[in-house]
Structure formats: C-alpha cells, structure tokens
C-alpha positions as CSV (number, residue, x, y, z in Angstrom):
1,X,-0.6,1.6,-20.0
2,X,0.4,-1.3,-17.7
3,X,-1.5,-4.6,-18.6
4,X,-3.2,-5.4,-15.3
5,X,-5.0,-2.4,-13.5
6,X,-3.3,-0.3,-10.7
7,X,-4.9,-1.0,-7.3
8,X,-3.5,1.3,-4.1
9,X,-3.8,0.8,-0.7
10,X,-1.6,1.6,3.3
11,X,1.1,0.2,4.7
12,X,1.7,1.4,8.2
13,X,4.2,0.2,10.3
14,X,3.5,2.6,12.4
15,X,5.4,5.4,13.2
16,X,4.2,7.2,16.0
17,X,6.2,10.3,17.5
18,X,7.0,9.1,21.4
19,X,5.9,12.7,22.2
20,X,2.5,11.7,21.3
21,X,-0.1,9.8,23.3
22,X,-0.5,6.4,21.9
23,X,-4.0,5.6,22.6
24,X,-4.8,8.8,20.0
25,X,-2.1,7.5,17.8
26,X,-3.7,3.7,17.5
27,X,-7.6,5.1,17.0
28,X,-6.2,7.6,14.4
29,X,-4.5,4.2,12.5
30,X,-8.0,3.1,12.7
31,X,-9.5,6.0,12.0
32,X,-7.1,6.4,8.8
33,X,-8.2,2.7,7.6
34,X,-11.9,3.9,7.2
35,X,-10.9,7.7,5.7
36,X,-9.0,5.9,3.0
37,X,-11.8,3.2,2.2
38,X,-14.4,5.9,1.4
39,X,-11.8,7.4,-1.3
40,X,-11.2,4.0,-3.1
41,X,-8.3,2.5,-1.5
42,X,-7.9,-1.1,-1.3
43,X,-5.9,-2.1,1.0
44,X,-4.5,-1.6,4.5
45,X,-1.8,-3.0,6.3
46,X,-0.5,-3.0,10.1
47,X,2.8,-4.1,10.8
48,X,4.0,-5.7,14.2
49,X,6.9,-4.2,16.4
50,X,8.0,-5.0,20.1
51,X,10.1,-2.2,20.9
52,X,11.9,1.2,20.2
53,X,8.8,3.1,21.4
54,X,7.6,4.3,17.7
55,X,6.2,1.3,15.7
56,X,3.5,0.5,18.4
57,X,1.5,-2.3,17.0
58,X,2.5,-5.3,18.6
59,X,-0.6,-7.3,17.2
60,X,-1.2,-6.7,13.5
61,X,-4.3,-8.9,14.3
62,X,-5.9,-7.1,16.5
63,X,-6.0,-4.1,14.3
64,X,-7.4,-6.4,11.3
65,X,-10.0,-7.3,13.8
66,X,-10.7,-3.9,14.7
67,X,-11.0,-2.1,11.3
68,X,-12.7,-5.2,10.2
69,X,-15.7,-3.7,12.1
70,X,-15.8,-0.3,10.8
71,X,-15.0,-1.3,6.9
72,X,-17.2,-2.9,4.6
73,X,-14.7,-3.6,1.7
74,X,-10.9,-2.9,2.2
75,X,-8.8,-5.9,2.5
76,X,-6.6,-6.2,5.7
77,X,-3.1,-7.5,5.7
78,X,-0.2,-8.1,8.5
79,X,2.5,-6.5,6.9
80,X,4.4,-8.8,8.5
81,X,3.6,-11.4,11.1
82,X,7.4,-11.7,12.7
83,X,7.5,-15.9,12.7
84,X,10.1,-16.7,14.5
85,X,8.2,-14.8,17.6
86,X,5.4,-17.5,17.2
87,X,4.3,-20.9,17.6
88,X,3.0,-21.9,13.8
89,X,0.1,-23.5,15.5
90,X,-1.0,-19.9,17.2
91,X,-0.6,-18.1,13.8
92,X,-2.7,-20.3,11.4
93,X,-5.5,-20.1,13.8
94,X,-5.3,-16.4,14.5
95,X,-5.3,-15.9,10.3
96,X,-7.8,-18.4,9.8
97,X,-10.3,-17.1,12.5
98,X,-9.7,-13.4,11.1
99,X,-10.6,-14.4,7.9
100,X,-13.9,-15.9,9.1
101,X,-14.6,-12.4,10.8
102,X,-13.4,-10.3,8.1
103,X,-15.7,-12.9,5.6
104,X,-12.4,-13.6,3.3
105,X,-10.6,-9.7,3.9
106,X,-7.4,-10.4,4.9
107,X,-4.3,-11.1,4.0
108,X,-1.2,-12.6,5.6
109,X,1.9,-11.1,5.4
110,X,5.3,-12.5,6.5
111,X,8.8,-12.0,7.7
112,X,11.8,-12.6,10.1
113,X,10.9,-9.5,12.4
114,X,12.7,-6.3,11.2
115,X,13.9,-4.7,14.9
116,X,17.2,-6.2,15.9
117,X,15.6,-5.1,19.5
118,X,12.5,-7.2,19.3
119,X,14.9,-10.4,18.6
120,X,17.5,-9.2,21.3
121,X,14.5,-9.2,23.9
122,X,13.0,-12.5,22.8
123,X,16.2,-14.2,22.4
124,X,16.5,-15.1,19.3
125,X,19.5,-15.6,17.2
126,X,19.2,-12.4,14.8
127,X,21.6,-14.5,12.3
128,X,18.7,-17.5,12.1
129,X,15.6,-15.7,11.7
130,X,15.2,-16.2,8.1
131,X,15.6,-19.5,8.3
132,X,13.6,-19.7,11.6
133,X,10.6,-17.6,9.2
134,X,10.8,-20.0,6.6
135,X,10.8,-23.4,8.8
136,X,7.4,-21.4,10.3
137,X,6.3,-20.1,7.4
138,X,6.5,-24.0,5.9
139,X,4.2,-25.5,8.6
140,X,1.9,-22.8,8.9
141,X,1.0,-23.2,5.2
142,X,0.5,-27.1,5.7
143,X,-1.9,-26.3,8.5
144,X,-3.9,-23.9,6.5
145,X,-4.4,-26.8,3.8
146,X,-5.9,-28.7,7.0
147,X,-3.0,-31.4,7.5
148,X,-2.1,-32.7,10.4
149,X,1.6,-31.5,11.6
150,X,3.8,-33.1,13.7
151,X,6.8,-30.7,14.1
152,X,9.9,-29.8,16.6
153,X,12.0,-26.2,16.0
154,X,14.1,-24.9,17.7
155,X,11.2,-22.9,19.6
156,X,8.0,-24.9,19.2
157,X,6.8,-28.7,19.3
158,X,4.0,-29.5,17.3
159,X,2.5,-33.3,18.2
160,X,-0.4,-34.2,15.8
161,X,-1.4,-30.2,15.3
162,X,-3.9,-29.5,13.4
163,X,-6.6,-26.5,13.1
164,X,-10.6,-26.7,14.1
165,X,-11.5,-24.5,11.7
166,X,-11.0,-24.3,7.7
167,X,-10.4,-21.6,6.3
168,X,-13.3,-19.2,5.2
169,X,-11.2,-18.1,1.9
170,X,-10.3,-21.3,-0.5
171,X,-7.9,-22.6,-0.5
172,X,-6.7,-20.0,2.3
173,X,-5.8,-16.5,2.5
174,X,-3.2,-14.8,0.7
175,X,-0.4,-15.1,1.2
176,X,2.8,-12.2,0.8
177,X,6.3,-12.3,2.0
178,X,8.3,-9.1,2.7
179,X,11.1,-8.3,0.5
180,X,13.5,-5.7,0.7
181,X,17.2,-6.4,-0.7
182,X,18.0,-9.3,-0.4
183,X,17.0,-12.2,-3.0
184,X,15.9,-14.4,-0.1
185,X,12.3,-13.0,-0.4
186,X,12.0,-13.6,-4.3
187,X,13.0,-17.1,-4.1
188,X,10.5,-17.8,-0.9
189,X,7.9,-16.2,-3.5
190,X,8.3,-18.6,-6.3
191,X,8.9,-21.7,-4.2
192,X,5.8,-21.8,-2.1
193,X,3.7,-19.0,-4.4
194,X,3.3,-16.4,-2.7
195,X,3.1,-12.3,-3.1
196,X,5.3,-10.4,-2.4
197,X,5.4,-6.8,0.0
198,X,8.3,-5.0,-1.1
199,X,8.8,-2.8,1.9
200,X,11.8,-0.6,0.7
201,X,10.9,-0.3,-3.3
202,X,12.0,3.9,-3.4
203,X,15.0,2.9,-1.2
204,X,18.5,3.1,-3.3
205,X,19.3,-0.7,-2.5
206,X,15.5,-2.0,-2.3
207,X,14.8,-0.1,-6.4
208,X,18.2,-1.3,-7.8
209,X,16.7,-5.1,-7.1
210,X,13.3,-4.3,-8.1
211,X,13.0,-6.2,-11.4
212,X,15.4,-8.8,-10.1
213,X,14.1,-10.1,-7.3
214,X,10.9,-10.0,-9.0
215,X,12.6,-12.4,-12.1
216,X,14.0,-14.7,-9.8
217,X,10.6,-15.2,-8.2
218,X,9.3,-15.9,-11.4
219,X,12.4,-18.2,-12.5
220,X,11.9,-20.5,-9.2
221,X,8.3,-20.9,-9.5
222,X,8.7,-21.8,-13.4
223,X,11.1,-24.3,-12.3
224,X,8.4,-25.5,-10.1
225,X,5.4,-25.3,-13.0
226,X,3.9,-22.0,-11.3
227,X,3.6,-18.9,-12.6
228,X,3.5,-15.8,-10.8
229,X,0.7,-13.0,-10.6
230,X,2.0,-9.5,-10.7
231,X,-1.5,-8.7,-9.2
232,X,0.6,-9.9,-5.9
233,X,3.4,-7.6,-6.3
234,X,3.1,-4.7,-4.0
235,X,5.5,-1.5,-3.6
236,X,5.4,0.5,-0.7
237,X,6.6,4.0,-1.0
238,X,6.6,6.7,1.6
239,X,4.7,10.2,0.1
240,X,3.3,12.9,1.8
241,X,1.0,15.2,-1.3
242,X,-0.1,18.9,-0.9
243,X,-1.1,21.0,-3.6
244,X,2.0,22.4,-3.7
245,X,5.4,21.9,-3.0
246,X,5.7,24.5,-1.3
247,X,3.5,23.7,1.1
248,X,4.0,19.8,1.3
249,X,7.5,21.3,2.6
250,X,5.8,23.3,5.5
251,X,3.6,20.6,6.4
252,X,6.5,17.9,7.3
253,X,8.3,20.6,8.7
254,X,8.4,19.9,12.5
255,X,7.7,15.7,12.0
256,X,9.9,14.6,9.3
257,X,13.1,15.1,11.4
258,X,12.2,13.7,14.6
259,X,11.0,10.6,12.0
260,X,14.5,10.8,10.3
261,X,16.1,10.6,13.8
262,X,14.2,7.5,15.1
263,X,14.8,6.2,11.0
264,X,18.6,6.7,11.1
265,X,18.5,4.2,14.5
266,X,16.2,1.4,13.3
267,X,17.2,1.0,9.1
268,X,19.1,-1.6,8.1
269,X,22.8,-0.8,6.8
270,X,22.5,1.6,3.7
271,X,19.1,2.6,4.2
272,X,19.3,5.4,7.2
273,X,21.9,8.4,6.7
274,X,19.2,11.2,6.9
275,X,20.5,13.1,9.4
276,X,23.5,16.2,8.9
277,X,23.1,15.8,5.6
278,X,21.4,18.9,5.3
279,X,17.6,19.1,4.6
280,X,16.1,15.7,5.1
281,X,13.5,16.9,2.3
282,X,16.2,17.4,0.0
283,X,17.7,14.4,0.6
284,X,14.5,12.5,0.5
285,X,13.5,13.9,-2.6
286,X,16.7,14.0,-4.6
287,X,17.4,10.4,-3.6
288,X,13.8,9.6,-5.2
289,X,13.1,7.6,-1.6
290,X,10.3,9.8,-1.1
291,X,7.7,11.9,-2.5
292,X,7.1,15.0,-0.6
293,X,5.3,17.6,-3.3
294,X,2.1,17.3,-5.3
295,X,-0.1,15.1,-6.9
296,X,2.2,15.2,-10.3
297,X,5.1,14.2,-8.3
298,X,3.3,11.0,-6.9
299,X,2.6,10.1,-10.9
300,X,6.1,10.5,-11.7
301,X,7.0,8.5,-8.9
302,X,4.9,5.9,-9.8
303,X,5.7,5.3,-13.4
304,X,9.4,5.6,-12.5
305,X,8.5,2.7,-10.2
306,X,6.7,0.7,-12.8
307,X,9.2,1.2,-15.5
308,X,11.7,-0.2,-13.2
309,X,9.4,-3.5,-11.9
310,X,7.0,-4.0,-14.7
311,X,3.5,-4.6,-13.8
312,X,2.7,-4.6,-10.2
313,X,-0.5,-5.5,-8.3
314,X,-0.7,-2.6,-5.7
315,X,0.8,1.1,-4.5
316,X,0.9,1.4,-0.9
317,X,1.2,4.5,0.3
318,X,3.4,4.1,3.4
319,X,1.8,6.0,6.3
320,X,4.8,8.1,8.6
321,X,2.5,10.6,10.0
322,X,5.2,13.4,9.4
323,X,2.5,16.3,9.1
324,X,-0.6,17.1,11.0
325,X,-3.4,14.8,11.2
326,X,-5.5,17.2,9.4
327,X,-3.2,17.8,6.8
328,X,-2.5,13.9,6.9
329,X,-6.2,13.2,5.4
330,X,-5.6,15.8,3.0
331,X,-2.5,14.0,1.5
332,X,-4.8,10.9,1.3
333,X,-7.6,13.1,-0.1
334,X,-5.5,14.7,-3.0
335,X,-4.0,11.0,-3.6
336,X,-7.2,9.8,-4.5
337,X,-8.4,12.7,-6.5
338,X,-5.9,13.2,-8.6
339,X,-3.2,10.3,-8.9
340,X,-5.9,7.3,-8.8
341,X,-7.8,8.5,-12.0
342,X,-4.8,9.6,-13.6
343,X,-3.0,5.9,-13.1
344,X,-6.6,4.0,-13.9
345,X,-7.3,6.7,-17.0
346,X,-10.6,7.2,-15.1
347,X,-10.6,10.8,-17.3
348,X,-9.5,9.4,-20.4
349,X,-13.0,10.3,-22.3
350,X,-13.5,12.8,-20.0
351,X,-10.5,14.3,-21.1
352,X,-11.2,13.6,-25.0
353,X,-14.2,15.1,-25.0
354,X,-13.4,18.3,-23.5
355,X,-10.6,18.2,-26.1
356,X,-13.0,17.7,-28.8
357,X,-15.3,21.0,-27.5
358,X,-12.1,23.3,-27.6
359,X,-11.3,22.0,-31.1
360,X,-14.7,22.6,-32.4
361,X,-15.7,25.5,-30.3
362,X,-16.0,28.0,-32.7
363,X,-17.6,25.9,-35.5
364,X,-20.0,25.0,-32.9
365,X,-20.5,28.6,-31.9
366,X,-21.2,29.7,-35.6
367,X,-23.9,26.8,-35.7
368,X,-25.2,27.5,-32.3
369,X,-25.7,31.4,-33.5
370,X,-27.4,30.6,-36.6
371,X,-29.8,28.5,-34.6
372,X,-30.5,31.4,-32.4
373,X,-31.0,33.8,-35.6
374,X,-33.3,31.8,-36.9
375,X,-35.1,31.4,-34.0
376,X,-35.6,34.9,-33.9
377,X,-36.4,34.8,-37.6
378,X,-39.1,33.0,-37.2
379,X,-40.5,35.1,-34.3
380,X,-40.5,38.2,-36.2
381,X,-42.1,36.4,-39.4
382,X,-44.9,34.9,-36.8
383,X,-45.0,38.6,-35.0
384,X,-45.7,39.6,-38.5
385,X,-48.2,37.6,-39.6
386,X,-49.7,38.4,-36.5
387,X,-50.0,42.1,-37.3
388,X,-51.2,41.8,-40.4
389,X,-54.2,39.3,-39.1
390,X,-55.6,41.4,-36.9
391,X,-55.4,44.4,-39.3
C-alpha cells in the first residue's frame, strides 16, 4: 500500500464537441463538479483556453467562483492560469479574492498557455512563454506574501504593486505547476515549492519521465533545504468506466473520434497520432494512454501509474465528455464505487470478515443446528412436563 492515502479528483480542460451548444456544455461542467462531490471526490479543476472552439473556458476563475456556490467541500483549482496572458498584479488578486469566497478552497495552478493559437492571437512569442510564466509566476508569489513589487516585463509594469487583501489561506494558496515532458516543470517545483499537475502522466513521453521529473523536483528543492510533499503530486489520466468493456466501447462510440480529430490538431509533437491508425479505442488502450473498460481496468491503471511515480497526492480523472452525459455520470458513479474503496482498502475488514464466514460456514452451521435442536429439546421436555401436570 502506498504510504500517503490516495485522494481523486477532475481535471477538465474542457473538451466540448463544437456541435454542441455551449451554454449546456459550461452548466453540465458545473453540474459535473457537484455530481462528483457527493461521491467523494476531492478535487476539481477548470483549465483556461482562448481558441480552437473546444476547450471553452476562457476564465478558470469564474468557474471556481461558480461551483464555489453550489459545493460545500471540494477544492477548486485553475489547471492552469496561462501567465504570460496576464498582468501578475490581476492574477494575485483574482486568487486571493477566490480564496476568500471559496473560505481557503482553491488552488492555483500554473503554466505557459498550452494552444499555440491563444499565443498567435495575443502575440506572444510562443518560444518565450516559459520564461515569460516563470518571470510571472516569480512576482505573483512575492505579491501573495504581501510585498511590495516594483517590476517591468516585457508585457506589464508594476510601480510599488502590492495587494489590498491578504490572503484568506496562510501563508497563501497552493500552489501547482503543470508538467508534462519536459524537466522545466520539475525544477520550477523544487525551486519555488510547489506541486505539481502532471497533465500528460498516461501519455508515452509524459509516463517515461514520471519518476524523473518528479526526482529532479526533489533534488532542486534539497539543494535549496525543502523537501517535497508527494501529497502535491497529481496525475491526470483520461478514463471513461462501464461495467463492461463491452459497453464502455459502445458508449465512446460516436464522441471519442470527433475528440481524436480535434486531439490530433491541438497535442504537442508525439502526443496526437490517433487518427487512421485504426480504432482509436485500440490505440488508446494498447498504448495504456487511456482507460476505456471497467472498474478493474482503472485499478490496473492506477497501480501501473504508481509503480512508475511512487507515491502521488491525487488521481484526476480527466473529463473528455466522449459518451453521453448520462452515461458520463455513470463513469463517475462506478469510479467511486468501486476503484475509490479498492485504492483506500475501504473493504479491507469488510472483505476479511466475509472471508472468515465462508471459512467457518459449516462449523458454524453444525453449532447453529445444535442450538436449534436443543431449543426444540427443551420444548418437548417443557410440553412434557406440561402433560403430565395437568394429568
């Protein structure tokens, strides 16, 4: 059993078919926060996108402040605040207010923006936005400690900055980076402490570094006299769960390939490649870069993941909407039933004990049966005695 517990939540970029009316599409991402509260999940995170017509949450704030509403204990994350499309200033108040309203909920993810398309409309040099994310990233913390910044990028100008309100969470929110191949993510980790969203951990590039980026995060922040929390460590995986295979097929059947064609335009080099390769379920699932089957295959998935990382904080359960919405809960639903108590040993004793019965059954049987004979036994004596009373 790992040594720190399991805890699950969603990561949702979105993906929402263009077919499909969007204002449905954003109350179901809503709607899907509160479903997977009330069966245990942790966490939920909304992503922030510009363009291409699919991901269609520009403001992963908003949607914190939405669910925040409608939720009484799931933590909320952007999974990821794109920097470089942000004055620092703008973001530390925008986290800092949410985590007043939310009453110390969320969480703050972030990146260099992951659509070449949203840079390209925003003009911004594609080949500086890591370094653009981590001059933000930099100040923003520095302003969430309460300092007083004075600052010029090469897209902002910061004069004697400072917030108006500290944060409600001490010493501020949490605080994740994504990571996907590279080791740039790892080594932001360690320097400045932070958790880490590893957004493509059951891709064939993103698994291969698992455990390394993970050690180098952990070699810069011992450099540094930190140590790193696993409990930060989330993997995002994409699953869809039926209660069989059979039918987990069906149900992707008509969304999974208009997914994999809007995938196969977006990913980064090496990660796309879904389409005329024949089924995009067999690829998916052969590849181990997704789970479509049952409850048993999302275990397996799992402990294949932690055997390659180690002990991580958090399974997110990337949401792709490739099935009905219906059948979309359901995945959720058999999630929680099923692979949350098996990872947690929630059943453990359960399990023991009905163990035990089947051992002892018939020893227990023999006893139980004596006890009723001499139950009876002693009826017919009393019936007896009766008798012979009133004779």
């Amino acid at each position: 059993m790992p040594d720190i517990p399991l805890q699950h939540g969603v990561f949702m970029a979105p993906y929402h078919d263009v077919d499909e009316s969007p204002t449905i599409a954003l109350r179901r991402d809503l709607e899907l926060v509160e479903h997977v509260e009330k069966l245990g999940f942790k966490e939920a995170w909304f992503g922030e996108h510009h363009s291409t017509g699919w991901e269609t949450i520009c403001s992963p704030e908003l949607m914190i402040a939405a669910a925040a509403e409608n939720t009484r204990s799931i933590r909320l994350g952007a999974g990821v605040v794109s920097l470089p499309y942000h004055n620092p200033l703008m973001v530390a108040n925008r986290i800092i207010q949410l985590d007043h309203m939310t009453m110390g909920r969320v969480m703050f993810g972030v990146g260099p923006g992951l659509l070449t398309t949203d840079a390209t409309m925003l003009g911004v040099d594609i080949r500086s936005q890591r370094d653009m994310m981590v001059e933000a990233l930099e100040v923003i913390l520095r302003l969430l400690r309460g300092d007083e910044v004075t600052a010029k990028g090469s897209w902002y100008e910061l004069n004697r900055a400072r917030v108006h309100l500290r944060p409600y969470t001490q010493p501020y929110p949490e605080v994740a980076v994504a990571s996907a191949i590279t080791p740039s993510g790892g080594m932001l980790a360690g320097r400045l402490g932070l958790g880490m969203l590893c957004v493509a951990a059951t891709e064939a590039q993103g698994f291969d570094v698992l455990g390394e980026n993970w050690r180098t995060a952990n070699a810069v922040a011992a450099e540094l006299g930190r140590t790193m929390d696993p409990r930060q460590l989330r993997l995002v995986a994409p699953m869809h769960i039926a209660e069989t295979r059979e039918q987990a097929r069906a149900d992707v059947a008509r969304g999974l390939p208009r997914w994999c064609e809007y995938f196969d335009r977006v990913a980064p080099k090496g990660m796309g490649g879904l389409l005329d390769h024949g089924d995009p379920v067999d690829l998916l699932i052969n590849s181990g870069r997704a789970v479509i089957g049952t409850p048993q295959d999302a275990i397996v998935m799992i402990e294949k993941l932690q055997a390659k990382q180690g002990d991580f904080g958090v399974m997110l359960f990337q949401a792709h909407n490739w099935a009905e919405w219906d059948q979309t809960k359901k995945s959720y639903e058999l999630y929680a039933r099923f692979v949350m108590p098996h990872v947690s040993g929630a059943n453990r004793n359960r399990a023991q004990s009905f163990d035990r019965l089947r051992e002892d059954f018939e020893t227990v049987e023999e006893e139980r049966q004596k006890g009723v004979d001499l139950a009876f036994a002693k009826w017919r004596a009393h019936a007896a005695q009766s008798r012979s009373g009133a004779a």
